[in-house]
VOPAGU-2260 file (C-alpha; in pm, 1 decimal, decimal comma):
REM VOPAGU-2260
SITE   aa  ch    i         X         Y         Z
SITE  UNK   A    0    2398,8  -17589,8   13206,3
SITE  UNK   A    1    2079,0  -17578,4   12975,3
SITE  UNK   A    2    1806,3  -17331,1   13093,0
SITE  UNK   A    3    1505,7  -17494,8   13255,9
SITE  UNK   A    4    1267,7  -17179,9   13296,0
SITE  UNK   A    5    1154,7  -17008,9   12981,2
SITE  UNK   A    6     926,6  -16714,3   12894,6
SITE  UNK   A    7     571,6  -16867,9   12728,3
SITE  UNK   A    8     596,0  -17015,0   12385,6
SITE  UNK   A    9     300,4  -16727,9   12301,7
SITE  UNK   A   10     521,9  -16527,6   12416,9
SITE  UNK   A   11     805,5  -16672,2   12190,1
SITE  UNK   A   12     593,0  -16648,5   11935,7
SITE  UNK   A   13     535,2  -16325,1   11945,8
SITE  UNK   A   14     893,8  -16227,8   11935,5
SITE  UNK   A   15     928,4  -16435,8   11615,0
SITE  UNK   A   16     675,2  -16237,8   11454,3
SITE  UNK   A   17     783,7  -15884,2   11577,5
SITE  UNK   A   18     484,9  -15828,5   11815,3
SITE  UNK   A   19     708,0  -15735,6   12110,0
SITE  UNK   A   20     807,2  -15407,7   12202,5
SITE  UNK   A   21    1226,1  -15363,0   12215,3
SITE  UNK   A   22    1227,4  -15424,2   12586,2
SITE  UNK   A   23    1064,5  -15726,9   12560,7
SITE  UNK   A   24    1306,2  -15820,9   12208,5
SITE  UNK   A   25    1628,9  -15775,8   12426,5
SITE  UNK   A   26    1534,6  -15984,9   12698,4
SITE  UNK   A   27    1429,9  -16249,5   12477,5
SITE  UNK   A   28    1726,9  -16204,1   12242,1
SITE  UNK   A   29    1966,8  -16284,8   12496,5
SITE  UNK   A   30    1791,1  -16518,7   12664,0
SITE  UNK   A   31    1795,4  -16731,9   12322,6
SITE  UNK   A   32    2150,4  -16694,4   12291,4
SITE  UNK   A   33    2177,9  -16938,0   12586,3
SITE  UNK   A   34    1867,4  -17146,1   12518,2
SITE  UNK   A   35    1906,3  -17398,5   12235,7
SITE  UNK   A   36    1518,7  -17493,3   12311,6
SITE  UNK   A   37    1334,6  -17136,8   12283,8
SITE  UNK   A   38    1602,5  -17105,2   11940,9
SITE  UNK   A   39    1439,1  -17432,2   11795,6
SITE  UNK   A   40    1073,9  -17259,2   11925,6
SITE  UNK   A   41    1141,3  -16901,4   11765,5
SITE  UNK   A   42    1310,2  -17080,8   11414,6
SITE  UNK   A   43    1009,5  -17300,2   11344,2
SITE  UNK   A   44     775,2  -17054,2   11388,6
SITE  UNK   A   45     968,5  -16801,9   11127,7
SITE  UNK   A   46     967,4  -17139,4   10903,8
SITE  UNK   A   47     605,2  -17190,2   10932,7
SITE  UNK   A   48     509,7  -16790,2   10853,2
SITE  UNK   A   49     729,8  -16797,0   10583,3
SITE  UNK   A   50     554,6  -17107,0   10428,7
SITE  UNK   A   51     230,4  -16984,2   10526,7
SITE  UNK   A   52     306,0  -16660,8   10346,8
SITE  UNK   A   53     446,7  -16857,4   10019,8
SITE  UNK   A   54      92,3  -17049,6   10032,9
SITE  UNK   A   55    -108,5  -16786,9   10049,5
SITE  UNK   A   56    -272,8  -16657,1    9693,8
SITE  UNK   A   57    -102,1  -16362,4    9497,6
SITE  UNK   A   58    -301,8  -16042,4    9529,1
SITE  UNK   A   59    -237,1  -15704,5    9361,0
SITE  UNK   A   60      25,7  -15456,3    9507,5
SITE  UNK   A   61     -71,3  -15141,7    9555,5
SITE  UNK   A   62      29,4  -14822,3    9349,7
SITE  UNK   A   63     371,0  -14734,6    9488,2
SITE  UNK   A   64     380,8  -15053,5    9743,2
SITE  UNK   A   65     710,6  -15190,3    9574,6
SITE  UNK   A   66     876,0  -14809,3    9621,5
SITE  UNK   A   67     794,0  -14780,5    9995,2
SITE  UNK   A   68     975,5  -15113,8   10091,9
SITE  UNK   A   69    1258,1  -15047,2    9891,7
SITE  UNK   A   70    1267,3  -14718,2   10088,8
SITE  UNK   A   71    1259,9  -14901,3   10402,0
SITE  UNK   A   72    1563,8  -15133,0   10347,6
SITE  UNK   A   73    1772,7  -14827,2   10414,9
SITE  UNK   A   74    1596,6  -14744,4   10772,2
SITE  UNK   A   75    1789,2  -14903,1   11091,6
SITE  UNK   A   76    1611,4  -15194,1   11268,5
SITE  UNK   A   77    1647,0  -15097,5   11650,3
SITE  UNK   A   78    1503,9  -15453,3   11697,2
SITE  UNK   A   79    1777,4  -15685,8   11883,5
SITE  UNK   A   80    1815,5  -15999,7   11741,4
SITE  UNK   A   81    1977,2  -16322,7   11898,2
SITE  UNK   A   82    2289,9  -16474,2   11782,6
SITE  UNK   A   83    2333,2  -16838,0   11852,6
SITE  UNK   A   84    2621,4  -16952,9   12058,4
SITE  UNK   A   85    2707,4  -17283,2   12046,9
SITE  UNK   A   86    2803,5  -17525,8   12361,2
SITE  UNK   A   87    3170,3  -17384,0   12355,0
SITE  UNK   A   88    3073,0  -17035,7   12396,1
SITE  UNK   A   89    2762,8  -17014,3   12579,9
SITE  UNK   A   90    2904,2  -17101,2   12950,4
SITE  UNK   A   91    2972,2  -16901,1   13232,9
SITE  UNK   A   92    3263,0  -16769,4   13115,6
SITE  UNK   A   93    3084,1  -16514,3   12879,9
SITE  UNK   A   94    2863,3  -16325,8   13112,8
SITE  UNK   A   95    2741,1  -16082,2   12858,3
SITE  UNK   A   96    2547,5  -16193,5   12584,2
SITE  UNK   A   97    2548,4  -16037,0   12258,6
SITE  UNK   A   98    2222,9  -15850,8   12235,1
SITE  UNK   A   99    2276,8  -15727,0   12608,0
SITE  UNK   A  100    2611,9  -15599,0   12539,2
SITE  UNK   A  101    2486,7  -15377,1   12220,2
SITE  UNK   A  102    2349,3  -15161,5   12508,5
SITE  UNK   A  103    2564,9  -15166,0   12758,3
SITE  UNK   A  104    2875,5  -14913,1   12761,8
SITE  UNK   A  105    3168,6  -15094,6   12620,7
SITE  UNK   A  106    3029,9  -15403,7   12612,9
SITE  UNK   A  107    3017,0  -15473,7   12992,1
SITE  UNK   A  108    2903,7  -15414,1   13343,4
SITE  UNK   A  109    3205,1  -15289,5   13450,4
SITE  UNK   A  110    3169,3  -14885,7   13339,1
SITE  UNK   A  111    2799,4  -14860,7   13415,6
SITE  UNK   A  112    2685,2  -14615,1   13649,8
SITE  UNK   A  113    2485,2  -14833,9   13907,4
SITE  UNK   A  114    2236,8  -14693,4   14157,1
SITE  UNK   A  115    2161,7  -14886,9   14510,6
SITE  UNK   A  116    1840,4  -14913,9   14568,5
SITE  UNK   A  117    1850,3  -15162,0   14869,6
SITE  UNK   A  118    2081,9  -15322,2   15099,4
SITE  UNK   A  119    2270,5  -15557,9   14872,6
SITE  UNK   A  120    2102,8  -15455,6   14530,6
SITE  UNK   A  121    2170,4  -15192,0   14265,8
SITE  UNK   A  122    1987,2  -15116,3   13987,6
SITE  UNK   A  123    2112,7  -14978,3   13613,5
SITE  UNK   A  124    1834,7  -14874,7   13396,1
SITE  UNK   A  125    1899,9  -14958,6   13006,2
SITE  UNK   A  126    1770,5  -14718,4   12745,8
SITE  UNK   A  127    1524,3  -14854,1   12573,6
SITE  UNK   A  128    1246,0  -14683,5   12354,2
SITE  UNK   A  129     902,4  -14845,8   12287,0
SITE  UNK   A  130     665,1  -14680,4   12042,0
SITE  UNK   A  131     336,9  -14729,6   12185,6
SITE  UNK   A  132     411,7  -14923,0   12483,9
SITE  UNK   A  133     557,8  -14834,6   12833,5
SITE  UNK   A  134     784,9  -15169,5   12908,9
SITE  UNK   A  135    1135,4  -15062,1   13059,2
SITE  UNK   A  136    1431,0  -15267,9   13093,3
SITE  UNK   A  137    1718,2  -15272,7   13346,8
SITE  UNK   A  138    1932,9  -15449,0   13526,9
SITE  UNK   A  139    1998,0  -15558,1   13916,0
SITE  UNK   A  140    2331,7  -15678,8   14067,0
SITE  UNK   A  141    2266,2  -15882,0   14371,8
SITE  UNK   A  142    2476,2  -15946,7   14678,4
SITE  UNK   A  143    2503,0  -16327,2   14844,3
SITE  UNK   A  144    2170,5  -16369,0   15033,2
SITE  UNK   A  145    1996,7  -16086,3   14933,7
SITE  UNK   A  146    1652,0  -16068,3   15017,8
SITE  UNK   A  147    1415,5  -15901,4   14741,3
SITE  UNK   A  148    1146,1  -15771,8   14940,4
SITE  UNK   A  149     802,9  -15903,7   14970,9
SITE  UNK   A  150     558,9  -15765,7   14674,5
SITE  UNK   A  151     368,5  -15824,4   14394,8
SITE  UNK   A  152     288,3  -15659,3   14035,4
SITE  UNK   A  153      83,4  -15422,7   13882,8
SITE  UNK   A  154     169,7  -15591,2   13536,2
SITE  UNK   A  155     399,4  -15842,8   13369,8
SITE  UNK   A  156     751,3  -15881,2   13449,2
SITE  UNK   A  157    1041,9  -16074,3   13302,6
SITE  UNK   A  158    1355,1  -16159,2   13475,9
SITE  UNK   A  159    1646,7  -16341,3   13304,4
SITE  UNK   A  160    1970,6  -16465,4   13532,4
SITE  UNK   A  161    2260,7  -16371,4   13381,0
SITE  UNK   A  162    2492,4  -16460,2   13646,9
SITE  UNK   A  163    2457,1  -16680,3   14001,3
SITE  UNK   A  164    2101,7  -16784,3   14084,4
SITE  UNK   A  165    1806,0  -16712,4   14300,7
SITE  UNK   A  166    1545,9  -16930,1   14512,9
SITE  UNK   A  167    1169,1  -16813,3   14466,7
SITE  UNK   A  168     866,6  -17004,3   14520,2
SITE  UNK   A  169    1081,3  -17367,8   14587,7
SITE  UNK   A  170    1207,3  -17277,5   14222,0
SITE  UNK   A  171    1553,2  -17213,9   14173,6
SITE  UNK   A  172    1693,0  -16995,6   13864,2
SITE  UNK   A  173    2006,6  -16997,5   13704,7
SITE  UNK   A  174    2200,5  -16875,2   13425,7
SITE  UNK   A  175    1966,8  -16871,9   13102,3
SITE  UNK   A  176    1613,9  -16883,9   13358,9
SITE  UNK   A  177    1356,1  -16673,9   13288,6
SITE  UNK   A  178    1090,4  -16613,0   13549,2
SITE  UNK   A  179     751,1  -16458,8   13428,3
SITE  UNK   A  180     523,1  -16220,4   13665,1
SITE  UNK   A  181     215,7  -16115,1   13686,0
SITE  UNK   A  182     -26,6  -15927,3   13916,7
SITE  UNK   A  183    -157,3  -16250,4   14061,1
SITE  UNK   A  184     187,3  -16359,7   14188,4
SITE  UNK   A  185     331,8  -16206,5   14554,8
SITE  UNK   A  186     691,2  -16345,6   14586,8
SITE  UNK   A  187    1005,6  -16280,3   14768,8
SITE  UNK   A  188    1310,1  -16380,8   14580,0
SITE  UNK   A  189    1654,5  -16491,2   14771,4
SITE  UNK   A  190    2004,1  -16518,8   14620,4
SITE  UNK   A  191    2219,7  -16777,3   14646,1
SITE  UNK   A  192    2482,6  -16795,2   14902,9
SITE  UNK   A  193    2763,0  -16872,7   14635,4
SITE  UNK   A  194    2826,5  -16539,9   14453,1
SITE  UNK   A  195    2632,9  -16252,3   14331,2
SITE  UNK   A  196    2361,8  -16221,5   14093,4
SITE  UNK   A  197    2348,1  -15996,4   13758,5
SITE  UNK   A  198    1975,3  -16038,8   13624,2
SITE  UNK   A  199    1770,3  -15809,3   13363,6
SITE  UNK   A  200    1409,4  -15747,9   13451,3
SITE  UNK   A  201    1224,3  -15618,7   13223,9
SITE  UNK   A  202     860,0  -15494,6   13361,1
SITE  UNK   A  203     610,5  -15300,1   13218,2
SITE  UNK   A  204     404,6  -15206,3   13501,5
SITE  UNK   A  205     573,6  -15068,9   13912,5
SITE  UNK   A  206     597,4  -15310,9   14167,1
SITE  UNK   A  207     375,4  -15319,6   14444,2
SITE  UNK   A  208     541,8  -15382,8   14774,2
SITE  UNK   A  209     377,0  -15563,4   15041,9
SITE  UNK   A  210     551,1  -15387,1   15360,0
SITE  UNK   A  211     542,6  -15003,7   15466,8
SITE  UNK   A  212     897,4  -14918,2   15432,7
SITE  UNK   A  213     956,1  -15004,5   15022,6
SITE  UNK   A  214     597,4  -14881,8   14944,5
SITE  UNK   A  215     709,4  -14529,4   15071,6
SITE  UNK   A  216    1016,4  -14497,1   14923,3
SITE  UNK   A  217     945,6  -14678,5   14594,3
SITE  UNK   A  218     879,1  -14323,2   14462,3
SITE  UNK   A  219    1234,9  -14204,8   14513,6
SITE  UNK   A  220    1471,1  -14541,7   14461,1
SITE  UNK   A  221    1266,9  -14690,7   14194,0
SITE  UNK   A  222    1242,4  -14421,5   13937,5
């Protein structure tokens, strides 16, 4: 099954050109591993910047320029990159894509140390580190019929479906969907009756809950 919700082509865009923060980078990373449509997106914008940057004139490098890169060939890159799977290997049987599971302990879900936050939800928070910008990652594992709770956003927010599905909004999401956030929206997600659901939400901004009893304990379960 093909994704039909995808983060922004700006968005996309951005990615390609290394303008999001590594929060940001994983979620779309993985979410192109199972989306041959945001791949094609993400490839012909690298293949337009680097035509754009073969057009452009020749100008003077400066003293020591060609040093300093050379340098930085040896330096890690911390940002995670997408690999693409093809039709074979991109179903539900793989429930961990690659860039996900470069973070994850072992490769997989099963030796995390997960934290319940709710009835019916439990949250794992991923390591992630940002120069400059305050998005975290994490992820939630979702019982049958869960109810999210009624709230809104102080910023953007990013949720890819890694396993089952969710109804918000008359909008259902399933593996591969990426919802998008923002302060404007106020939204109360449900699971799916079938199975659980494994998402990562990555957020830059707390929630803001609509209803008395998550507002005052927000401060303790969603640290």
């Amino acid at each position: 099954m093909k994704a039909s919700h995808h983060p922004t082509d700006d968005l996309l865009l951005d990615y390609g050109a290394g303008h999001t923060d590594e929060a940001q980078s994983l979620l779309i990373a993985t979410h192109l591993t199972l989306c041959p449509r945001c791949r094609g997106v993400v490839d012909k914008a690298e293949t337009l910047g680097g035509a754009l940057i073969d057009a452009s004139p020749a100008t003077a490098m400066a003293e020591g320029a060609l040093e300093a890169v050379l340098n930085r060939l040896d330096e890690p890159d911390d940002t995670p990159a997408y690999q693409e799977m093809d039709s074979a290997t991109a179903d539900a049987s793989i429930s961990i894509p690659r860039p996900l599971r470069d973070y994850l302990a072992g490769g997989s879900t099963d030796e995390l140390s997960w934290r319940r936050i709710a009835p019916g939800i439990q949250r794992h928070t991923l390591t992630v580190e940002s120069e400059g910008k305050t998005s975290s990652a994490y992820l939630l594992k979702l019982a049958p019929e869960t109810v999210i709770p009624h709230h809104g956003h102080h910023g953007e927010e990013m949720t890819l479906v890694l396993e089952g599905g969710f109804t918000d909004a008359g909008q259902h999401f399933v593996r591969g969907d990426v919802e998008q956030a923002d302060p404007a929206i106020k939204h109360q997600p449900v699971i799916d009756p079938d199975g659980p659901c494994l998402a990562l939400v990555v957020t830059d901004a707390p929630l803001r809950f609509t209803d008395l009893l998550p507002r005052l304990l927000q401060p303790i379960l969603y640290r």
